[in-house]
C-alpha positions as CSV (number, residue, x, y, z in Angstrom):
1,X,95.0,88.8,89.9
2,X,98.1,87.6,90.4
3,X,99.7,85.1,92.6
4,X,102.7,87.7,93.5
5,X,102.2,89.6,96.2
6,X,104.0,93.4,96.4
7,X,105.9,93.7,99.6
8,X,106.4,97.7,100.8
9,X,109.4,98.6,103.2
10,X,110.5,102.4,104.2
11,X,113.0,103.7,106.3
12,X,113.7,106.8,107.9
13,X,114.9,108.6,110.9
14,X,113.1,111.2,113.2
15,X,114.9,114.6,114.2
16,X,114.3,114.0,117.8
17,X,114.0,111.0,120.1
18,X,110.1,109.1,119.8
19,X,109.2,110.3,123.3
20,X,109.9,114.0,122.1
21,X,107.3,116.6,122.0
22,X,108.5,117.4,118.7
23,X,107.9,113.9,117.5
24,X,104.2,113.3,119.0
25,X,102.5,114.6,115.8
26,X,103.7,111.1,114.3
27,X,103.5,109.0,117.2
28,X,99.4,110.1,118.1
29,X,99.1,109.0,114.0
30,X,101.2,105.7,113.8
31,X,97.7,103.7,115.0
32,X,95.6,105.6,113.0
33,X,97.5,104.8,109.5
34,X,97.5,101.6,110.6
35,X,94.0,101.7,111.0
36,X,93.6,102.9,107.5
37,X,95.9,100.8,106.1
38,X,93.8,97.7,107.4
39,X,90.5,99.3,105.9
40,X,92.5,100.1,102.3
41,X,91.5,98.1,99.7
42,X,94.4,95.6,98.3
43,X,95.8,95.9,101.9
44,X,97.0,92.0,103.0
45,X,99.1,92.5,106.2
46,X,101.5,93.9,107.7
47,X,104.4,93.0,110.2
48,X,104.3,94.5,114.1
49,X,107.0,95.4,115.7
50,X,109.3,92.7,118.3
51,X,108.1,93.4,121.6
52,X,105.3,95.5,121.0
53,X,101.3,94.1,122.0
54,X,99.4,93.4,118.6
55,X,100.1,92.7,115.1
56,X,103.4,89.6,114.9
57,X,106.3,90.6,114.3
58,X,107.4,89.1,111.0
59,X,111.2,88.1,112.6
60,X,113.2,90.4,114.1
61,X,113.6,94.2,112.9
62,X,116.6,94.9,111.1
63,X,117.5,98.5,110.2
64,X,119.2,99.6,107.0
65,X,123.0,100.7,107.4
66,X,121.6,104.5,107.3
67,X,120.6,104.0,111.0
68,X,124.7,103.9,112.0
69,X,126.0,107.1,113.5
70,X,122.6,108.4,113.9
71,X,122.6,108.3,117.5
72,X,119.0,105.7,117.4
73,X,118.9,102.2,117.7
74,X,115.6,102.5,116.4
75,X,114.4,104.1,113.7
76,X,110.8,104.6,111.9
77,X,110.1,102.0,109.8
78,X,107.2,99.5,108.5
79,X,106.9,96.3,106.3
80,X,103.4,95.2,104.4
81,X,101.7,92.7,101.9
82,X,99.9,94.6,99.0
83,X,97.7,93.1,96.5
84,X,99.3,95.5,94.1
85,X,101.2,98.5,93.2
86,X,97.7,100.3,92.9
87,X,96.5,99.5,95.8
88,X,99.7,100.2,97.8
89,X,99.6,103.8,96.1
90,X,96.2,104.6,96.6
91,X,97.0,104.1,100.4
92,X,100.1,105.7,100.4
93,X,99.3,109.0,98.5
94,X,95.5,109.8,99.7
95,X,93.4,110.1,102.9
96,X,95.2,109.3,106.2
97,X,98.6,108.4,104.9
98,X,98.7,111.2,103.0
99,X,98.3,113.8,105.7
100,X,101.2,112.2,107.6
101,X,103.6,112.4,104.4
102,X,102.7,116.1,104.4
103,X,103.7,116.9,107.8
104,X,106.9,114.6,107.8
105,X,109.2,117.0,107.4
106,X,108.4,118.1,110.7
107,X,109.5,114.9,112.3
108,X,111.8,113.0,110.3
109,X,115.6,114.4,108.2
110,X,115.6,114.5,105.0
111,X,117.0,111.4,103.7
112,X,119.9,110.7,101.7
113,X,119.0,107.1,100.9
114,X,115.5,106.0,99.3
115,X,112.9,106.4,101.4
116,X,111.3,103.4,100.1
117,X,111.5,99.7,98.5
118,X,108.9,97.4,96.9
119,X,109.5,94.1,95.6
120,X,107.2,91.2,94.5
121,X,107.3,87.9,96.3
122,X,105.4,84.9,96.1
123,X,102.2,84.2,97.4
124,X,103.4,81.9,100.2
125,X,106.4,83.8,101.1
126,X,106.3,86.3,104.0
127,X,109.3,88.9,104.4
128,X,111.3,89.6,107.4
129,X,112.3,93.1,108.4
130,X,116.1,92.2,107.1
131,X,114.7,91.2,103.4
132,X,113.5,95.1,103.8
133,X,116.8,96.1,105.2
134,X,118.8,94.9,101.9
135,X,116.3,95.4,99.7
136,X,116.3,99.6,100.1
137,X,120.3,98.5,100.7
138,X,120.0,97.3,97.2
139,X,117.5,99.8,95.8
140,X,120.3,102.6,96.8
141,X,123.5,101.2,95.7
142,X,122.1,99.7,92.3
143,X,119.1,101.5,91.2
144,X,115.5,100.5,90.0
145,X,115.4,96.5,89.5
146,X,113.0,94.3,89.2
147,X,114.7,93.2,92.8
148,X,114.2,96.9,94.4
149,X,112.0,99.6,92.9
150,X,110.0,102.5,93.5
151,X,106.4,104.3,92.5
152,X,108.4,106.1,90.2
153,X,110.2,103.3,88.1
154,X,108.2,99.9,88.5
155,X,108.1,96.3,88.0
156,X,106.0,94.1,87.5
157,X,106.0,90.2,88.9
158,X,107.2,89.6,85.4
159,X,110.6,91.3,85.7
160,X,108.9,94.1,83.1
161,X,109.0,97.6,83.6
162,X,105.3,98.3,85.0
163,X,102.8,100.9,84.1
164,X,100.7,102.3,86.8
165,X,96.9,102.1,86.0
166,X,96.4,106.0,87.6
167,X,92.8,105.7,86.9
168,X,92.6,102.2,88.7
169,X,94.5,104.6,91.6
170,X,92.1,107.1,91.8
171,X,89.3,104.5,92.0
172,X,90.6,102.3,94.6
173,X,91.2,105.7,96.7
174,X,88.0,106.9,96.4
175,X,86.9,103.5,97.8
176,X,88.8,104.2,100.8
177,X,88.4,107.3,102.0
178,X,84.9,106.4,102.2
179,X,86.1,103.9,104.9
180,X,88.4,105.8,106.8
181,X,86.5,109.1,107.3
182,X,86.1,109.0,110.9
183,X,90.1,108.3,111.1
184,X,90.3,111.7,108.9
185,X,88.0,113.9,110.8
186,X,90.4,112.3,113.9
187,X,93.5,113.2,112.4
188,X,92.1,116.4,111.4
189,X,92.2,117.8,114.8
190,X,95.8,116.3,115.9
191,X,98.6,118.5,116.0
192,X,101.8,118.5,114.1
């Protein structure tokens, strides 16, 4: 295990305002992949959001330049501590989280900026939601670095390009949909 932790950012923008009826399919599932995220394995924390009871806010949130012109001064967005890139994706890509990626087209535009960031920081630094801000900045103007990447071309805490252990994936998903059924048979009945 390594004493690098992978730090997750994403960005978006919803087609309607949050208290929109179109827009209640995300918001009745927000605490419920939140719930699932806390339960995943490789899951280390993740920031709350100024102002809001709960989870810290880890400083206060910063939105990427893609929020100008859109008419919100608030945007979806979230910022996490992963163990690894394996872990992050076997959240991301399976159970709750996954059900929510399929219906986001519903909720959110189709962006024309990366979606997401990850970068690897040290074991006793925490992020702030403007590191996440420049980071998918970063990610968008220059590419895939070891400073900004994606699932699709990673890094390792090396600087090396990064190989996905898919089988490690698969495992560490399995694990967790054992211990977030009960939030999938809730989700199940929520509509879109």
């Amino acid at each position: 295990m390594t004493a690098e932790r992978l730090a997750f950012y994403n960005f978006g923008l919803h087609v309607a305002p949050p208290e929109s009826e179109t827009i209640q399919g995300f918001v009745l599932r927000e605490p419920l992949n939140f719930e699932a995220a806390t339960r995943a394995s490789g899951f280390l924390g993740r920031s709350g959001y100024p102002g809001v009871p709960g989870t810290r806010s880890w400083g206060g949130q910063v939105f990427p330049r893609y929020i100008e012109g859109s008419g919100f001064t608030s945007a979806p967005s979230s910022l996490s501590l992963w163990a690894d890139i394996e872990s992050l994706m076997a959240f991301s890509y399976n159970g709750v989280h996954a059900e929510a990626l399929k219906n986001a087209r519903s909720w959110n535009v189709k962006p024309a900026w990366p979606p997401l960031v990850l970068w690897w920081v040290s074991a006793t630094h925490r992020p702030d939601w403007g590191e996440g801000a420049q980071r998918l900045e970063h990610l968008d103007d220059h590419g895939p670095s070891p400073h900004a990447f994606t699932f699709k071309q990673p890094f390792g805490p090396d600087g090396a390009e990064l190989s996905i252990d898919r089988e490690r994936v698969k495992e560490l998903a399995a694990r967790n949909a054992e211990r977030q059924q009960d939030l999938l048979e809730r989700v199940g009945k929520l509509k879109v």
